[in-house]
N, CA and C atoms as an extended XYZ file, in Angstrom:
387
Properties=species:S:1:pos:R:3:atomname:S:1:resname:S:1:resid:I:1 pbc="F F F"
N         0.820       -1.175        0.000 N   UNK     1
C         0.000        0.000        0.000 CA  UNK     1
C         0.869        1.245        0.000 C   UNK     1
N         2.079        0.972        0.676 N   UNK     2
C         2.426        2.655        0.426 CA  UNK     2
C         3.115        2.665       -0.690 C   UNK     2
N         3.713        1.967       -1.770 N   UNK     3
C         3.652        1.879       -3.249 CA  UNK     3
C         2.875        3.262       -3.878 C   UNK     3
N         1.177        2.403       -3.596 N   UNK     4
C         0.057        3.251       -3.825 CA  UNK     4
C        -0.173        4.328       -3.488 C   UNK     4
N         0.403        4.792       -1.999 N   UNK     5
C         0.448        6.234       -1.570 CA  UNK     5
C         1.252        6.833       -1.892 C   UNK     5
N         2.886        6.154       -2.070 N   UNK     6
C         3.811        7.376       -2.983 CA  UNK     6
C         3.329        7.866       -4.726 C   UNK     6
N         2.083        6.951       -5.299 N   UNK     7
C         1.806        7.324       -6.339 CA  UNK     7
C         0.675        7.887       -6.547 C   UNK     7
N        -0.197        7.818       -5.162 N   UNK     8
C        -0.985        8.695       -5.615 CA  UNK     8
C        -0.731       10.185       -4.956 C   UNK     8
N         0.225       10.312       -3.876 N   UNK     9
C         0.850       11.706       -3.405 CA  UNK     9
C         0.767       12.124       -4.742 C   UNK     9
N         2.161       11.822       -5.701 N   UNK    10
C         3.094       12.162       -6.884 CA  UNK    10
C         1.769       12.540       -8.299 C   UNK    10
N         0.937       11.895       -8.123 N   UNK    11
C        -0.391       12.125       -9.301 CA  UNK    11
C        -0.648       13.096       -8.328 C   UNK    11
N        -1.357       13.903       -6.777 N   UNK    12
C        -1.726       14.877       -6.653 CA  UNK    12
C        -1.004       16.192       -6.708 C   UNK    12
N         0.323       15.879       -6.575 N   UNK    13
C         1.148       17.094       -6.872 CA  UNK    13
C         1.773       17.106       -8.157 C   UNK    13
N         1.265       16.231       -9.326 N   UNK    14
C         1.850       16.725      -10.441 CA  UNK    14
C         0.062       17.206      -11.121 C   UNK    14
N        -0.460       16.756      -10.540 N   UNK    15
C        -2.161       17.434      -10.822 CA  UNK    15
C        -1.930       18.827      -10.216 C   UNK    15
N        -1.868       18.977       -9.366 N   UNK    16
C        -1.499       20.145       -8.399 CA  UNK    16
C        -0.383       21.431       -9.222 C   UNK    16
N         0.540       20.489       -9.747 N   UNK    17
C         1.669       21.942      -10.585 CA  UNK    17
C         1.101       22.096      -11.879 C   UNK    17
N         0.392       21.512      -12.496 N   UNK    18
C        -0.465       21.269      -13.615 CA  UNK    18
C        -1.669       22.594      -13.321 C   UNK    18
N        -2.496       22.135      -12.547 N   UNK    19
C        -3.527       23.461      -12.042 CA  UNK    19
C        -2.811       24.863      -12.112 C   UNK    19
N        -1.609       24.530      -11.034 N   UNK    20
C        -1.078       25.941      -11.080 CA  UNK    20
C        -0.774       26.336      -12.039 C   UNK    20
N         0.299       25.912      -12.821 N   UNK    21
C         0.733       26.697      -14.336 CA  UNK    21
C        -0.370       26.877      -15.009 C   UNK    21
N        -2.091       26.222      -15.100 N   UNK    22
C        -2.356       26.568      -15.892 CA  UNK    22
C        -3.210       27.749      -15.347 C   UNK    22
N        -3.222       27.950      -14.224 N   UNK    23
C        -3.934       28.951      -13.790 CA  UNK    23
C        -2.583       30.037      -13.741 C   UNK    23
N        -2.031       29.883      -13.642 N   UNK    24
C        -0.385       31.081      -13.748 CA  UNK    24
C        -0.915       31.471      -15.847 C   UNK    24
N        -0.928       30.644      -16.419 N   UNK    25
C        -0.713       31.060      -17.900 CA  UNK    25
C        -1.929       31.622      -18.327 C   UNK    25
N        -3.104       31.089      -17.100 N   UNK    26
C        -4.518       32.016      -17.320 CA  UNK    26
C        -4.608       33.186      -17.443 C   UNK    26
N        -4.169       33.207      -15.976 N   UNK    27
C        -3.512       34.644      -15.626 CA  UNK    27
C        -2.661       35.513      -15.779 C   UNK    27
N        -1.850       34.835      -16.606 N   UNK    28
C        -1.099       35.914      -17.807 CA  UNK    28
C        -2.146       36.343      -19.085 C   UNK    28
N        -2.026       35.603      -19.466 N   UNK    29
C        -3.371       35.889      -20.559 CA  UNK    29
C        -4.433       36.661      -20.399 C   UNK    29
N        -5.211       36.337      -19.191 N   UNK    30
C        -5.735       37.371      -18.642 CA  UNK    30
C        -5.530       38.975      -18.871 C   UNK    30
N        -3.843       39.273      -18.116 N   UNK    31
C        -3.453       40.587      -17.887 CA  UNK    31
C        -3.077       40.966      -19.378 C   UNK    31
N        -2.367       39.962      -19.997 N   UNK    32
C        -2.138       40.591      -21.496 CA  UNK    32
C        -3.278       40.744      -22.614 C   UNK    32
N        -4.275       40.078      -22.206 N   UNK    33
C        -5.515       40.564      -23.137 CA  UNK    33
C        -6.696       41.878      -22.513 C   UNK    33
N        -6.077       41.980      -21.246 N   UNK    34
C        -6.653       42.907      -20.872 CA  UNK    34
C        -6.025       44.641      -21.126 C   UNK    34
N        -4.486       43.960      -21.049 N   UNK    35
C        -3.375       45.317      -21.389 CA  UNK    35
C        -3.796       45.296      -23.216 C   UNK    35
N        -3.669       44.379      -23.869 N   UNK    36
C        -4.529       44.785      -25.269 CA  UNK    36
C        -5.823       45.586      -25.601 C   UNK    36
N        -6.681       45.196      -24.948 N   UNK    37
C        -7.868       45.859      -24.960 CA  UNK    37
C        -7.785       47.376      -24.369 C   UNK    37
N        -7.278       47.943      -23.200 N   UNK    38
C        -7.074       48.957      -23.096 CA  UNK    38
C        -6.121       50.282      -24.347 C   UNK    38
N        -4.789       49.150      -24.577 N   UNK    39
C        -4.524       49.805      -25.541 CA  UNK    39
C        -5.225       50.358      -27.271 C   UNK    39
N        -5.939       49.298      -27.044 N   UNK    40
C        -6.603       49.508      -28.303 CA  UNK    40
C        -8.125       50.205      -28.096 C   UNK    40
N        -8.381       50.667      -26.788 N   UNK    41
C        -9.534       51.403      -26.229 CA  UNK    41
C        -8.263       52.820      -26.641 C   UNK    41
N        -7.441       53.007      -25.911 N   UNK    42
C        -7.112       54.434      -26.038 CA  UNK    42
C        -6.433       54.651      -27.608 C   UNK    42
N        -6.261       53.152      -28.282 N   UNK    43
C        -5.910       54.005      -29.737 CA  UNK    43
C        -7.568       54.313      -30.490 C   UNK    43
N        -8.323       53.923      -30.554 N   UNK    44
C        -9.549       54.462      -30.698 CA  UNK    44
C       -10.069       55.563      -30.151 C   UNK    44
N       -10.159       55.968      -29.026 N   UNK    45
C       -10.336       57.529      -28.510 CA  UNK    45
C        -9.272       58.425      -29.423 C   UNK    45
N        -7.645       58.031      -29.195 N   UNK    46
C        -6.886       58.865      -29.903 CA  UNK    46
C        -7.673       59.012      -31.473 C   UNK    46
N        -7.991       57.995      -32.320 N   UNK    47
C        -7.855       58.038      -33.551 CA  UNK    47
C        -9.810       59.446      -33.677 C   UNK    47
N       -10.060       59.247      -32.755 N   UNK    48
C       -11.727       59.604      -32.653 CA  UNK    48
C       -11.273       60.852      -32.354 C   UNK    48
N       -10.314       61.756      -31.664 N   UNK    49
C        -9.653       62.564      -31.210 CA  UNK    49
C        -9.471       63.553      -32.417 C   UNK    49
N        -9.414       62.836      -33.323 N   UNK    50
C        -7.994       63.221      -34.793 CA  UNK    50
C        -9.748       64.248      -35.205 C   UNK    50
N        -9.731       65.410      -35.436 N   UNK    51
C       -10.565       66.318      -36.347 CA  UNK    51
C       -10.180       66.515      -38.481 C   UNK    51
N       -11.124       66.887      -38.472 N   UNK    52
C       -10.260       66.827      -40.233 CA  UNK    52
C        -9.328       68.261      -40.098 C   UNK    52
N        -8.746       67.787      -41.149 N   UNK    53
C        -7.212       68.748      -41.144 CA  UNK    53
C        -7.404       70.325      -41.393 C   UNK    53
N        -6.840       71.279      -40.420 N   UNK    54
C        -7.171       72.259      -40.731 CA  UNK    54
C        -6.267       72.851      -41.444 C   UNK    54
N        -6.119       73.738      -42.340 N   UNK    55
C        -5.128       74.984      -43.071 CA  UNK    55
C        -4.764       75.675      -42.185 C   UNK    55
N        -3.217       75.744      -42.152 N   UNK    56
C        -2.906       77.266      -40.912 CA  UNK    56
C        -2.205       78.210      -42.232 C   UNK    56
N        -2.607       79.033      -42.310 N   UNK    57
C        -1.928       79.873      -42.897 CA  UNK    57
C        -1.292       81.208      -42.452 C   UNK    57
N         0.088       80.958      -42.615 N   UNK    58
C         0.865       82.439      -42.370 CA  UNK    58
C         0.843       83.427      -43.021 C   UNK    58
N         0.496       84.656      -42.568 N   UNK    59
C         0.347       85.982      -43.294 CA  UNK    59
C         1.618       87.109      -42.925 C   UNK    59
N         2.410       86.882      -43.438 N   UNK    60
C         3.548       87.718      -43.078 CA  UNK    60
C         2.835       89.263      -42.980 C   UNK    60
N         2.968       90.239      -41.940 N   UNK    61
C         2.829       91.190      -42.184 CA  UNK    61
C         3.605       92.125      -43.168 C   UNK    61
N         3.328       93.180      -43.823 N   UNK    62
C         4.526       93.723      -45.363 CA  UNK    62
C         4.464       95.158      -44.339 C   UNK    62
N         4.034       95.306      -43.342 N   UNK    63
C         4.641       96.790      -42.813 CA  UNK    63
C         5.331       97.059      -41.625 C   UNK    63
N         6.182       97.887      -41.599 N   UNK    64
C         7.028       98.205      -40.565 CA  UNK    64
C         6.693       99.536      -39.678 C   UNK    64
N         6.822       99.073      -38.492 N   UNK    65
C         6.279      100.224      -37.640 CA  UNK    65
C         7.419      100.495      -36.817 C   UNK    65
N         8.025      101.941      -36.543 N   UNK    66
C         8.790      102.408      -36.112 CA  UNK    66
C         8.551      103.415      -34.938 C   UNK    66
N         8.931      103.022      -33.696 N   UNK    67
C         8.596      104.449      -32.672 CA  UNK    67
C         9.158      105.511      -33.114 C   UNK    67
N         8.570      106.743      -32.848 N   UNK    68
C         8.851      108.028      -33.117 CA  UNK    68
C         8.403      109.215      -31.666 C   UNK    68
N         9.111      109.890      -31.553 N   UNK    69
C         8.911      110.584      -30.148 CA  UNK    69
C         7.905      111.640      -30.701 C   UNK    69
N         7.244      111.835      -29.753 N   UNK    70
C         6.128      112.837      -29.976 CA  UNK    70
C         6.676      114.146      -30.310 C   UNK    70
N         7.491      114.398      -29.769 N   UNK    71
C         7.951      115.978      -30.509 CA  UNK    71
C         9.013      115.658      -31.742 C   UNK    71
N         8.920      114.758      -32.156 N   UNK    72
C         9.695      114.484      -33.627 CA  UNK    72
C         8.527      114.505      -34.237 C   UNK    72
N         7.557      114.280      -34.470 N   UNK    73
C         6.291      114.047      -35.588 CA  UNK    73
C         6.581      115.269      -36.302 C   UNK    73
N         6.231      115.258      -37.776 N   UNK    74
C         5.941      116.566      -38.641 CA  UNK    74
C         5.759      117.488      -38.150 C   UNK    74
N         5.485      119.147      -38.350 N   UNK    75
C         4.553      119.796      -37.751 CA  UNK    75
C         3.106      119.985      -38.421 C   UNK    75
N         2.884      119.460      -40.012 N   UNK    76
C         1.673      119.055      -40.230 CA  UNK    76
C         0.837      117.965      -39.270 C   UNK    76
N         1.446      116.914      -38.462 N   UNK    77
C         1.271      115.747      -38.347 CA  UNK    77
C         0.795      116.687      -36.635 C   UNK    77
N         1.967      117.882      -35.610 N   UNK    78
C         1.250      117.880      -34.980 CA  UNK    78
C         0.181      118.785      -34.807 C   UNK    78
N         0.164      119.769      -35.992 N   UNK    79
C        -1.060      120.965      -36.610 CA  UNK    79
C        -2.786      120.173      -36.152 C   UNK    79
N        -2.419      118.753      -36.999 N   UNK    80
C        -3.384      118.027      -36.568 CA  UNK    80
C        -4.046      117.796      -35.250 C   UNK    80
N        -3.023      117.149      -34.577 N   UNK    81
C        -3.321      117.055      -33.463 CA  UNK    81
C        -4.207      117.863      -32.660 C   UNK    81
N        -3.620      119.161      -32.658 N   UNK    82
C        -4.460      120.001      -32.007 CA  UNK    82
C        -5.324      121.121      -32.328 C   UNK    82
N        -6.106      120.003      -33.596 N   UNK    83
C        -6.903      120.697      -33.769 CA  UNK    83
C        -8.228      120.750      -33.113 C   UNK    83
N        -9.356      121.145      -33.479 N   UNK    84
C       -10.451      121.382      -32.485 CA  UNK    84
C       -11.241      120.323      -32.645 C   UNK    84
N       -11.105      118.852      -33.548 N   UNK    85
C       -11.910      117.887      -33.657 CA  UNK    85
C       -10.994      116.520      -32.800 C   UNK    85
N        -9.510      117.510      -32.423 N   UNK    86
C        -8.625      116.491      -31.704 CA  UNK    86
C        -7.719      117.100      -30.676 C   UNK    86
N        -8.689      118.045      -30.125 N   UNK    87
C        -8.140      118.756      -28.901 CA  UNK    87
C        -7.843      118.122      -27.596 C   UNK    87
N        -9.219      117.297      -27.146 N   UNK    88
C        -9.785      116.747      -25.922 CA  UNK    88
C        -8.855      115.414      -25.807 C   UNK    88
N        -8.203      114.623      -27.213 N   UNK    89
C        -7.462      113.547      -26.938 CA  UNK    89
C        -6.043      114.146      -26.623 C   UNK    89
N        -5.291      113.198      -26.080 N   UNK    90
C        -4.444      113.521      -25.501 CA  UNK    90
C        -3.266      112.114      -26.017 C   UNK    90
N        -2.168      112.950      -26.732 N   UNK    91
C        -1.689      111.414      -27.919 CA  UNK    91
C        -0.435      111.424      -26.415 C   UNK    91
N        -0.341      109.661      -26.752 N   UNK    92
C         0.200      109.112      -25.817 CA  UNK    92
C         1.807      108.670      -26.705 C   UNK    92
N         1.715      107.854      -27.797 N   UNK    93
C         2.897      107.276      -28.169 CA  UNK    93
C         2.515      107.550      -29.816 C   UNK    93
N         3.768      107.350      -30.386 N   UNK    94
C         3.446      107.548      -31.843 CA  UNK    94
C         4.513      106.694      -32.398 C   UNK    94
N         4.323      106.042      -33.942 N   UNK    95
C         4.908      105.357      -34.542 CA  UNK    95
C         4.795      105.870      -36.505 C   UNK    95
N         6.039      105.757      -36.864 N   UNK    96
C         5.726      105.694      -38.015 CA  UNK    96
C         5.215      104.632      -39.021 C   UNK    96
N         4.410      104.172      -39.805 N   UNK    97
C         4.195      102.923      -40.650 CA  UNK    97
C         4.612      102.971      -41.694 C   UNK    97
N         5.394      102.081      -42.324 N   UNK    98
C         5.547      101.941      -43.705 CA  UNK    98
C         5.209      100.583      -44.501 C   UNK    98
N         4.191      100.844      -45.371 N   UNK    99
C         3.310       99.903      -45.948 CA  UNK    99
C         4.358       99.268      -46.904 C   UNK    99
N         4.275       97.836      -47.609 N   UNK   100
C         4.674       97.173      -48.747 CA  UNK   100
C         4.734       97.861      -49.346 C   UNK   100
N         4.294       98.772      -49.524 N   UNK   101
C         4.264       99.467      -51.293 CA  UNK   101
C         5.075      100.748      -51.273 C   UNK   101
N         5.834      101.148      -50.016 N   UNK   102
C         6.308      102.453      -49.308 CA  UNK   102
C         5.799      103.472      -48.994 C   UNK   102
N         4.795      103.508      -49.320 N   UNK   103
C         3.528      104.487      -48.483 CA  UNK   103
C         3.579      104.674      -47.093 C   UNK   103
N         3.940      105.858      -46.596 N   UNK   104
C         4.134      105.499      -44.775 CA  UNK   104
C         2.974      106.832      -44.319 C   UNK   104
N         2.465      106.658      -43.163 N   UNK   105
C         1.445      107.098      -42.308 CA  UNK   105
C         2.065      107.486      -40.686 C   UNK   105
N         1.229      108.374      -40.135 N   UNK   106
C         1.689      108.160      -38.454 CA  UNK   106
C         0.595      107.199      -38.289 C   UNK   106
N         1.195      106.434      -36.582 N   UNK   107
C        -0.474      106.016      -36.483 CA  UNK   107
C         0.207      106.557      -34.530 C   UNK   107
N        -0.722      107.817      -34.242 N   UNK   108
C        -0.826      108.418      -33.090 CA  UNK   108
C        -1.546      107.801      -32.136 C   UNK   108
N        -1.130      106.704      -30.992 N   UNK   109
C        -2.262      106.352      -29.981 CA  UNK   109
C        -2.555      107.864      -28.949 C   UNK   109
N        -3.837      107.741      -28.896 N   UNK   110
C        -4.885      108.867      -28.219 CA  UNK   110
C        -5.473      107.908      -27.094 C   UNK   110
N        -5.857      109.442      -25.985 N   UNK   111
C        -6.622      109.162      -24.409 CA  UNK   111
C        -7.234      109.908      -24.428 C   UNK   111
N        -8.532      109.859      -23.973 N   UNK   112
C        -9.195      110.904      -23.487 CA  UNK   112
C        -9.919      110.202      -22.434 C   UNK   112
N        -9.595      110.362      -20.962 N   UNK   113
C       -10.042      109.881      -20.092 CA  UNK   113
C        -9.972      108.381      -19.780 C   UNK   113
N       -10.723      107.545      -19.559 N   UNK   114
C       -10.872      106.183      -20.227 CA  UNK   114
C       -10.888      105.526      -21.707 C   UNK   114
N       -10.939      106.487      -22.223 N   UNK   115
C       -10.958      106.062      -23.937 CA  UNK   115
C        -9.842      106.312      -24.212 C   UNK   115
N        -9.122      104.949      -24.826 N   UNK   116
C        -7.869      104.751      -26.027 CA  UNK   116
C        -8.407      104.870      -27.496 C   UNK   116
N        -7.647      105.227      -28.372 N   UNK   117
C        -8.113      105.557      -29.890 CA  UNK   117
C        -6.567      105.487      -30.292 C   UNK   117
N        -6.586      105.397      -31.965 N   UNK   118
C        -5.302      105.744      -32.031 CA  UNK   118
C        -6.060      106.671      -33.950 C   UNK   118
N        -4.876      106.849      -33.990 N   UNK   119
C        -5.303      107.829      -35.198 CA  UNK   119
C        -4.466      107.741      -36.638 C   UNK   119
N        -4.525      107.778      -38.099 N   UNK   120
C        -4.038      107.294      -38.634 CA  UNK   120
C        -3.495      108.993      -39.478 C   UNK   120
N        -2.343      109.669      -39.184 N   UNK   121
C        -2.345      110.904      -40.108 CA  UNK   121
C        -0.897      110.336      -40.947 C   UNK   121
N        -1.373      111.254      -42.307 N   UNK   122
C        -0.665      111.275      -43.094 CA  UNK   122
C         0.460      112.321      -42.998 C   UNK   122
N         2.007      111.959      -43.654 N   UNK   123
C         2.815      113.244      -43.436 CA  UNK   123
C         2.785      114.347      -43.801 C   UNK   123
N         1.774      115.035      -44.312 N   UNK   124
C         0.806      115.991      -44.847 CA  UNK   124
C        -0.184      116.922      -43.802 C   UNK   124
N        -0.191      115.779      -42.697 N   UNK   125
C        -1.268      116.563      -41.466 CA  UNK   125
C        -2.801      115.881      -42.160 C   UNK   125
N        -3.257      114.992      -43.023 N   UNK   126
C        -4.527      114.593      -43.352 CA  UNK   126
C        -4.647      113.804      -42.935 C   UNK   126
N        -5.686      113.349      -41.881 N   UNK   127
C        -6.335      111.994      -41.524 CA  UNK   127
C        -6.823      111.184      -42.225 C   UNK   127
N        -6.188      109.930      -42.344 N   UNK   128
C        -6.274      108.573      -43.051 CA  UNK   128
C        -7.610      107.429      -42.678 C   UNK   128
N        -8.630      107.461      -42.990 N   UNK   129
C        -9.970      106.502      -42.511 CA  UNK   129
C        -9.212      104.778      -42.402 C   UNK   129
């Protein structure tokens, strides 16, 4: 009889490492089909993510703006200023512009109280719309 008991010990513990590995290789499988599925959950959000393609387009600006001190402006440019339709503003900074095409303008920022404005005169003393 103990023949029979060293063989049936040896059948329960090779039944026994048998269970385990296959519950060990379950359970790999498990975690790696589960680490699949997630990954392929977040490549689907990513791909759902993706919008259709937009155009960015760059617009180089073509003009150059240059500070200029307020008592350098023309004296057409400050005739303007104080005249009686641009008395009450009060010009803060000034710049010269020169367009692509070489056309240049002041452009005078104005205050009057709480109100900013800025103003567009020509080197002539004529206001530019």
């Amino acid at each position: 009889m103990a023949h029979w008991h060293y063989f049936e010990t040896s059948l329960i513990r090779i039944n026994y490492n048998i269970f385990i590995n296959l519950k060990h290789i379950t359970m790999k499988n498990f975690i790696l089909s589960a680490a699949l599925l997630v990954f392929a959950g977040v490549s689907t959000v990513n791909a759902n993510e993706i919008k259709s393609p937009v155009a960015i387009i760059a617009q180089q600006d073509s003009s150059a703006k240059v500070p200029v001190k307020l008592e350098e402006l023309p004296q057409p440019v400050q005739t303007t200023l104080k005249a009686d339709a641009y008395k009450d503003w009060v010009p803060t900074t000034a710049f010269l512009i020169t367009n692509a095409d070489k056309s240049t303008y002041y452009q005078v920022d104005v205050k009057k109280g709480n109100e900013v404005a800025f103003l567009k005169v020509g080197q002539d003393g004529t206001v530019i719309q």
